[in-house]
N, C-alpha and C positions, 0 to 999 in steps of 0.2 A: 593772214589777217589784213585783210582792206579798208583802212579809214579815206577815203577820198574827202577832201574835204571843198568838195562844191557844196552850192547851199540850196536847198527848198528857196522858195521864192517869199521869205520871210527876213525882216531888217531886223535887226536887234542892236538894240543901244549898246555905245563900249563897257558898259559896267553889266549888264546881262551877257554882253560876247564874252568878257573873260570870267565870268563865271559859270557860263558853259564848258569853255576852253579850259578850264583847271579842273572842273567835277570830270569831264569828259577823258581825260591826262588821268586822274587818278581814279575811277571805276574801271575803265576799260578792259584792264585785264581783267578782273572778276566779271565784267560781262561777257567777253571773249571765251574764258573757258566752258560757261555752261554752255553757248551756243554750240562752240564745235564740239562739244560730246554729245548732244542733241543730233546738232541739223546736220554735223557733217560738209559734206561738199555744199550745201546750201548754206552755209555758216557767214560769208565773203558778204553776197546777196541780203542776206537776212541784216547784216549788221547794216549796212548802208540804210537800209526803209527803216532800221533802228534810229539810225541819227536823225532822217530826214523828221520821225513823227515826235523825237524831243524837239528838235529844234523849232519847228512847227506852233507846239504844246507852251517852251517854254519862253517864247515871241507873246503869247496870252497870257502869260501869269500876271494877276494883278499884283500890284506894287505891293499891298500892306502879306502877301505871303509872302512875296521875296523876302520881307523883312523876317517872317516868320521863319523862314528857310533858314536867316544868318544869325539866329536867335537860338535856333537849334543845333547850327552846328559848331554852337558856343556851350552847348547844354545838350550834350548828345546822352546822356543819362536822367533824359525829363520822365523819362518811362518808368525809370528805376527810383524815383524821390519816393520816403514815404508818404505824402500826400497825395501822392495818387489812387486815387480811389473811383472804381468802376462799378457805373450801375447799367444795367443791360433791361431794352424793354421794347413792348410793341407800338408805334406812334401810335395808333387807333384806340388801342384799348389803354393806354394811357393818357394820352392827352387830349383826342380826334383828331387832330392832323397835326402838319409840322409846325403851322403856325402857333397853335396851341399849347407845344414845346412851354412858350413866352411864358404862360398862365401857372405853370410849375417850375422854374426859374429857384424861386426862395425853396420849396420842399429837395431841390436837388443840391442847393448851394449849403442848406443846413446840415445834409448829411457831408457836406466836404465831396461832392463828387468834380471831379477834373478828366469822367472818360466815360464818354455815353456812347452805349451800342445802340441803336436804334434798330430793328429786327430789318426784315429785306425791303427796302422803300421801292427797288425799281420795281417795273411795271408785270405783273407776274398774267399766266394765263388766266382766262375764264373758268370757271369750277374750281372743280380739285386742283390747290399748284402746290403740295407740300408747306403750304404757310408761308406760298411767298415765295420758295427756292427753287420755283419751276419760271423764271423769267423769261419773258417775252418781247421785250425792249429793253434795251439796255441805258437809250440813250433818255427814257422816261421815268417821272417816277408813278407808284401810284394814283389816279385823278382823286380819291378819296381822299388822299395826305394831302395833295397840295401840287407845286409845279418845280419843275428844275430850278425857277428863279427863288422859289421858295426857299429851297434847300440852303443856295445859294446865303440867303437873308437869316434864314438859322445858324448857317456856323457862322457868322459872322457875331450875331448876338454872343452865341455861346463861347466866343475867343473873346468876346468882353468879358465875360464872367469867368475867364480861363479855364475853360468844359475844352475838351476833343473832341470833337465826332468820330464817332467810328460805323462804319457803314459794310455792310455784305458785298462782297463780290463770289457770285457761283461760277469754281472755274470749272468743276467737271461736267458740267451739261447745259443747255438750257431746254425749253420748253418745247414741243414739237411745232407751234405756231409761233415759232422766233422767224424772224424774216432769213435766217440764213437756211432752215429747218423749210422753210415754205420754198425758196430755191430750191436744196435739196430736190424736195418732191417735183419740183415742175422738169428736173435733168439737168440743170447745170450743173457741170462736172468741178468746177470752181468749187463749191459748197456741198456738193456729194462729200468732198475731198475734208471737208470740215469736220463730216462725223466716221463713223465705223459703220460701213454699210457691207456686212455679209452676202454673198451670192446666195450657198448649200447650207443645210440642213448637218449637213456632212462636217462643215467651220465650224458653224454652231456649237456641235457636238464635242469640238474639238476644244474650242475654248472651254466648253464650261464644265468641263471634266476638272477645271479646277478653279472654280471661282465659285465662290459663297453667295449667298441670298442677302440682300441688306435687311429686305422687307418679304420673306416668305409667304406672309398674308395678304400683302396689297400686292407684289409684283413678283409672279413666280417665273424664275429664269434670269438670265440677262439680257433677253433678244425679243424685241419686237417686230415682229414680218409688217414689211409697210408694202401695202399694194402699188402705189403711186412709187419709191423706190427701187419697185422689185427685187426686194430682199431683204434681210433681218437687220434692224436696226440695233445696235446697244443701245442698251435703257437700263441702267445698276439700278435705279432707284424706281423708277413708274416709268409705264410706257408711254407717260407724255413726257418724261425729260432725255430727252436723246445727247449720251454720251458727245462728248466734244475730242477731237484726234489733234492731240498737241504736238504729234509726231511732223505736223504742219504747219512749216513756220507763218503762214496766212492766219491762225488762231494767234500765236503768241502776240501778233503786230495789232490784231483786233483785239486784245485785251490789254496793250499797254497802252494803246493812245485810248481807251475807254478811260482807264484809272488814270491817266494825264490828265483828261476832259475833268473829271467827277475830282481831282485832285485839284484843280483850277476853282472847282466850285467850293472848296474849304474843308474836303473832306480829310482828314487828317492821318487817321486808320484803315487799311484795308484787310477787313478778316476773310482770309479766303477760305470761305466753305468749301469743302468735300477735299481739297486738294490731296489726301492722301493717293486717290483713284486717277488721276490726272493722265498716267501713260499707262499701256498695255503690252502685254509680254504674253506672246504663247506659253505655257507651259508654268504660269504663275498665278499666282490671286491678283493679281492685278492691284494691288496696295503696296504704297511703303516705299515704292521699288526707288532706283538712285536717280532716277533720270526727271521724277517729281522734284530733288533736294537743287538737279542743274537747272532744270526750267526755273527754280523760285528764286535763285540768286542770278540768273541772269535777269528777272523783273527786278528784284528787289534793286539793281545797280543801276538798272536805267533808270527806275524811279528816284533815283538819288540823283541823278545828272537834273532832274528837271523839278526836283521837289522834295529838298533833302529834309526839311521838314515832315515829311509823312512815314508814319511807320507801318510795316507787317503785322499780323496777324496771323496764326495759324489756327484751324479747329482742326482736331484729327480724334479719333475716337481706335488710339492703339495700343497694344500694349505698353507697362512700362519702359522693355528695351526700345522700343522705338519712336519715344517720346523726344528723348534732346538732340535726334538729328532733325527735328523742323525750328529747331535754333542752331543748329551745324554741328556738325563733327567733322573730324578729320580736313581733309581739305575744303568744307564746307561752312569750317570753326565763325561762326556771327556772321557770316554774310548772306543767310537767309532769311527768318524772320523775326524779327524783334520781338515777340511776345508769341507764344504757344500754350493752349489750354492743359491744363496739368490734372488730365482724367483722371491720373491714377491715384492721387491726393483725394480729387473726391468720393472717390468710392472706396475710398480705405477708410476715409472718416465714418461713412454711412457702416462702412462692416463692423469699424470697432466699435460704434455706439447699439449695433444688433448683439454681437458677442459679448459686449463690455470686457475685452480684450484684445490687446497693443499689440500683439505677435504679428501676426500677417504685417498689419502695417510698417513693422520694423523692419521687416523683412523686405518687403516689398520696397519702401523708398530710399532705402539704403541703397541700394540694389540700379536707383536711377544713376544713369551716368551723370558726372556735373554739365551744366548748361555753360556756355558763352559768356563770361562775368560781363561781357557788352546787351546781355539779353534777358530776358526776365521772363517769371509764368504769372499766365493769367490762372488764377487759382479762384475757385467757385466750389457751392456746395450744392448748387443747385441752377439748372439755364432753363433753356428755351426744350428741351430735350428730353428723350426716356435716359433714363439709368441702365446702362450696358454695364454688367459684373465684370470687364475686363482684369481679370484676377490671375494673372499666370500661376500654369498646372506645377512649375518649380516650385513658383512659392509659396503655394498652398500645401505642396508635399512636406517642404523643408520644416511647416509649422505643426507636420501632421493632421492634415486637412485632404478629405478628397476633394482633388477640383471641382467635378459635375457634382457632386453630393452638395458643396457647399455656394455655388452657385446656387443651385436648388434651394439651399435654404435660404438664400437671401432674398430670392424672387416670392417665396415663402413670407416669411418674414415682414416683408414690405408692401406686401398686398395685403396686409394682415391676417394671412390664413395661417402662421404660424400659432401656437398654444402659449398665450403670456405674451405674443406683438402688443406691442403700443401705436402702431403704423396702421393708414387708412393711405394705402396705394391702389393704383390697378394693373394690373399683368397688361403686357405690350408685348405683341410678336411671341406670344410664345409657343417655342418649338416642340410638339411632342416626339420628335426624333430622339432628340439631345436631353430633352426633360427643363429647359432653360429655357429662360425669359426676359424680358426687362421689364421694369417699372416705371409707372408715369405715376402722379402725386404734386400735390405742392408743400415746397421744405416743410409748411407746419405741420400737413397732416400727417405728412412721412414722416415727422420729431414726435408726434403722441399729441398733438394740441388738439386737431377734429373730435379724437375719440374722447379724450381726458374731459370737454368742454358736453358732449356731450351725457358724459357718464355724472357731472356736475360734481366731480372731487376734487376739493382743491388741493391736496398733495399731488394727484395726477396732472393738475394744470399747472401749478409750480414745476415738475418735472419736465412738462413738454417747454415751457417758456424756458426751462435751463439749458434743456438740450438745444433751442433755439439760437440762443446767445451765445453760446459755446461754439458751435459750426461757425457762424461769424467770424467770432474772437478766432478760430483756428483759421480761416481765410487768409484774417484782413494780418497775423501771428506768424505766418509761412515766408513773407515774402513775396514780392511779385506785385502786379495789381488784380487786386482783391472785386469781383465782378459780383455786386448785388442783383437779385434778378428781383422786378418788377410787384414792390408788395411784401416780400418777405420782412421787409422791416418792419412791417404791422404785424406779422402771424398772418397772414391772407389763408384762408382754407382753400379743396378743391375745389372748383368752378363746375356747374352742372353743363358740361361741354353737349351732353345730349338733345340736349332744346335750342340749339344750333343746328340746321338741316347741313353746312356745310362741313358741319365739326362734326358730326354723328356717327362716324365710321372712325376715328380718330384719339384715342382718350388721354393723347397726348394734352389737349385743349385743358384738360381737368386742374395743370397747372398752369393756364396760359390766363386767367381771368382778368376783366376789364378791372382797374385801378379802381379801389375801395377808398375816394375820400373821404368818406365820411369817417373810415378807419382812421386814417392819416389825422383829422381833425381829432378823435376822439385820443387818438396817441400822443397829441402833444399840450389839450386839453385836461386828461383826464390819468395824469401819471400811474397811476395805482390799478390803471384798467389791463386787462391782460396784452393788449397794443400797444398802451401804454408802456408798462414794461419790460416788451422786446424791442420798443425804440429808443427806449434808456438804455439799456443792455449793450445794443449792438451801435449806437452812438458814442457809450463810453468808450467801446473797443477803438470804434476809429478816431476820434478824438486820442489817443493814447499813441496810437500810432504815428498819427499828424505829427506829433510831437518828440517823435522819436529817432533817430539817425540811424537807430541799431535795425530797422527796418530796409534800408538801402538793399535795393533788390543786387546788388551786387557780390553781395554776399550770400551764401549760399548756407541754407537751413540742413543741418547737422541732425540726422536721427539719431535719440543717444539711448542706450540699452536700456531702460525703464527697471529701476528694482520692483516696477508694480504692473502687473498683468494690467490693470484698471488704471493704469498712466501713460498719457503719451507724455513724452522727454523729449524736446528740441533744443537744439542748442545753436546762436548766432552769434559767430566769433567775428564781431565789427571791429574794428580799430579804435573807434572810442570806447569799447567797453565789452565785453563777453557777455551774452545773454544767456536766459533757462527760461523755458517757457512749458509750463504742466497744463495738461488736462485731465481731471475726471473723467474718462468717459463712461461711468457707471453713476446706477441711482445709491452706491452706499458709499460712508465717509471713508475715508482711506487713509492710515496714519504713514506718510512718506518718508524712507529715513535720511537726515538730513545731511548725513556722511557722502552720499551721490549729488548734492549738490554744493558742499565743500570746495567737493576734488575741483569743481568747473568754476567758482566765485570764490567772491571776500567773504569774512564773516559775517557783514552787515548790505545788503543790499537794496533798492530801491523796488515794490512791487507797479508798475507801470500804468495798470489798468486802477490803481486805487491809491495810488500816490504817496502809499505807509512803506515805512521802511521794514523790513526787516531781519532778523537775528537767528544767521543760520547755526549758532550753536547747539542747539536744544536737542535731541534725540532725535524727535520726532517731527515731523510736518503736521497738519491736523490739514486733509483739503475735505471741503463738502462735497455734495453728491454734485455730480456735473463742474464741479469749479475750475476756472481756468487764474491760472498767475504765471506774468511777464514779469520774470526778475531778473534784473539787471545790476552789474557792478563798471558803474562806468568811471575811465579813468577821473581821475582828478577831486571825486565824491569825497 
């Protein structure tokens, strides 16, 4: 390992040198080990254009982040508070640009938000770009939002009002008209070298004897023949986003002085899309694999030498086992990313509210290895995204379920072509190989509120508003930060994505709709109106939460054996206090016996979400259809 220490041709003041010189002292080794299992004999080399592009980066840090930087690394658990609370959404369709951010300020500061995704702001291609995730400048954002000074001007607002930004970075591809992707084509061998550019037919063949389809309906294969390259380009997703070869430390050094740059601008979060796919391995699916977990902690360390303030993101759409290694395992334990999306929570919620039973889910999150007590899930019921059934074939055995049968019926179910669905989904990517699909919809319709409102039965719209409020409450209840998407806190229906000429091939859009405020108006107006009260509902929850310690994501949410098919039973064993947190997930009343929540509490407890105490002595529990209770016996009560 080579630390030279000449300098780039930048000065930095004594109080920025040594706080280079001490971040630099203590990351090093965890940035050292992911390179040389990486780059190897290029590891020496690579680490040197490492320092030169911090040093560079953090020579421009403006002063009020440094401050933020030393604020953080007083408060390395800001991720994990229960006030943290995340809403996820598209600038355009919510506000029209960034600037317009400003003009909804009060609707994001009422729900308690302190962590805004913003969908992909850089600059994406012409047409078709995946909603954004086919970028084509990096160092742009979209002209319709607004301008990089913009950006800039927004987190700065939003760190008044204590909001994060969190912003998209795509690591596994960009767009075929990315200026590295237009090299490419013209022959420089520099930026050939950036992507996977196959010679034969014969390669081809070879890889893809094991690698799956992401999009079997939009892009069949993995390889696009590009005439101008002469040869098959990878393309996982569409044959305009051409895979990126990380195998190349020239990639790694172009995506950490980007996120240096975009981190100078206020960005706080970097979620990196796609990254399960990031390296390639003959003879694998090309996911998951270890040398994704050494590429993310050697960013992750160098963005900590220049901007210890900013945290990871991971999206990954994978099985439960291989969920808490994009928080670490093994020798990778919290030095990757701070926050990973917790698929497998969501779609356990959607199955047990289909089945009106707890089993699989028992099964299944139990079953998740613990996470990094330094790291937390982002936990959502519903994003920007279709509904993948990732349901492992174990544990659907172990609950006596066929895998594909019961995939089947959830894609069933959810499209509402099941017999008795309450769901107005639509089928996405469905395979008739496998007989499986996913599901697009928005949270309400996919809860029963589209259908319930139009069948004009008010015991069906009480039902769907409960199922509404309950997903929340089980969100914001798990731990982690809690990711509202765009609307749901009104009941938003599906959007007619069809009357979009861009959206029209796509029925992802159906949940993607332009912000309803006049919704939002009538929900804060009009308490008693069915907007109304989903935004009481899922205000109570976070409110509750706000307020609560036993929520610290560092504590880790306990599945506890349910005496009721039609019960989830969680359990959070804080320090100030042992928690039980029930859910109904069915439409009938459920008499819970009160001896299982005994064994775990006092006799008298605290209920969280409604502020009554109560007296676990009695036989029975009595919960409603749908009802959720946070009960807590906290020391000293």
């Amino acid at each position: 390992m080579v630390a030279d220490d000449s300098l780039p041709n930048v000065s930095l003041d004594p109080s920025t040198q040594q706080s280079f010189d001490l971040r630099w002292d203590r990351y090093l080794p965890d940035l050292w080990i992911g390179l040389s299992k990486v780059y190897g004999d290029r590891a020496d080399e690579t680490l040197q254009r490492i320092r030169d592009i911090l040093l560079t980066r953090i020579a421009k840090r403006p002063e009020d982040l440094k401050r933020l930087d030393e604020a953080r690394l007083l408060e390395p658990d800001w991720l994990q508070q229960p006030c943290m609370i995340g809403y996820t959404a598209y600038t355009d369709r919510f506000a029209g640009t960034l600037a317009g951010i400003n003009d909804h300020l009060d609707h994001l500061s009422e729900m308690g938000v302190r962590y805004l995704h913003l969908m992909p702001l850089l600059t994406p291609r012409q047409g078709a770009n995946d909603g954004g995730y086919a970028v084509a400048d990096h160092r742009t954002i979209r002209t319709d939002l607004g301008t990089i000074d913009d950006l800039s001007t927004l987190t700065a607002t939003l760190r008044n009002h204590g909001i994060s930004l969190v912003m998209d970075v795509v690591v596994n591809h960009v767009a075929a008209e990315h200026e590295w992707a237009q090299r490419a084509r013209a022959g420089q061998q520099k930026y050939r070298d950036y992507f996977h550019i196959l010679q034969t037919q014969q390669e081809v063949d070879g890889w893809e004897r094991n690698l799956p389809e992401v999009f079997p309906h939009f892009a069949h294969g993995n390889f696009t023949w590009s005439d101008d390259c002469h040869g098959w380009v990878w393309t996982t997703f569409n044959e305009f986003q051409w895979d990126l070869n990380w195998s190349n430390p020239d990639v790694f050094c172009e995506f950490l002085d980007l996120m240096c740059a975009l981190a100078n601008r206020g960005v706080e979060v970097f979620r990196l899309d796609t990254i399960s796919f990031i390296w390639k391995q003959l003879g694998t699916t090309c996911q998951n694999l270890p040398q994704v977990h050494d590429i993310t902690q050697s960013l992750r360390q160098a963005i900590r030498i220049v901007a210890p303030a900013v945290a990871f993101e991971t999206q990954t759409v994978v099985g439960p086992g291989d969920l808490t290694e994009y928080l670490g395992q093994g020798r990778h334990w919290g030095k990757v990313s701070d926050v990973a999306y917790h698929n497998s929570l969501m779609v356990q919620l959607w199955n047990s509210l289909a089945t009106r039973d707890v089993s699989l889910m028992e099964t299944a999150l139990s079953r998740v290895p613990d996470k990094p007590s330094t790291t937390t899930w982002a936990t959502y019921a519903r994003c920007h995204d279709d509904i993948g059934w990732v349901i492992d074939d174990a544990d659907a055995r172990e609950t006596g379920l066929d895998p594909v049968a019961h995939r089947h019926f959830l894609s069933q179910f959810y499209s509402g072509d099941f017999p008795g669905s309450f769901a107005r989904g639509l089928t996405f990517q469905d395979n008739p190989e496998t007989g499986e699909s996913h599901i697009s919809g928005s949270l309400a319709s996919l809860a029963g509120l589209e259908s319930a409102l139009e069948a004009k039965d008010p015991a069906l719209i009480d039902a769907a508003i409960a199922r509404i409020v309950l997903l929340h409450t089980a969100i914001l209840g798990y731990g982690g930060v809690p990711l509202i998407w765009m609307g749901d806190e009104v009941g938003m229906l599906n959007d007619d994505w069809q009357g979009d000429p861009d959206h029209g091939d796509d029925n992802r859009w159906a949940h993607r709709p332009a912000m309803d405020w006049s919704l939002v108006e009538q929900a804060q107006d009009e308490p008693h109106s069915v907007a109304g009260r989903i935004w009481r509902g899922v205000r109570r929850a976070i409110n509750a939460r706000r307020r609560s310690p036993e929520f610290h994501a560092s504590v880790e949410t306990v599945v506890l054996p349910s005496p009721s098919r039609k019960v989830i039973m969680w359990g959070r064993p804080h320090p100030e206090g042992r928690m039980i947190e029930l859910y109904n997930v069915s439409e009938h009343e459920v008499w819970f016996p009160m001896e299982s929540l005994r064994s775990e509490l006092d006799d008298v407890v605290t209920e969280l979400l409604s502020g009554f105490d109560y007296d676990l002595t009695p036989m029975n529990l009595r919960l409603a259809p749908y009802d959720c209770l946070w009960l807590s016996a906290r020391s000293g009560q």
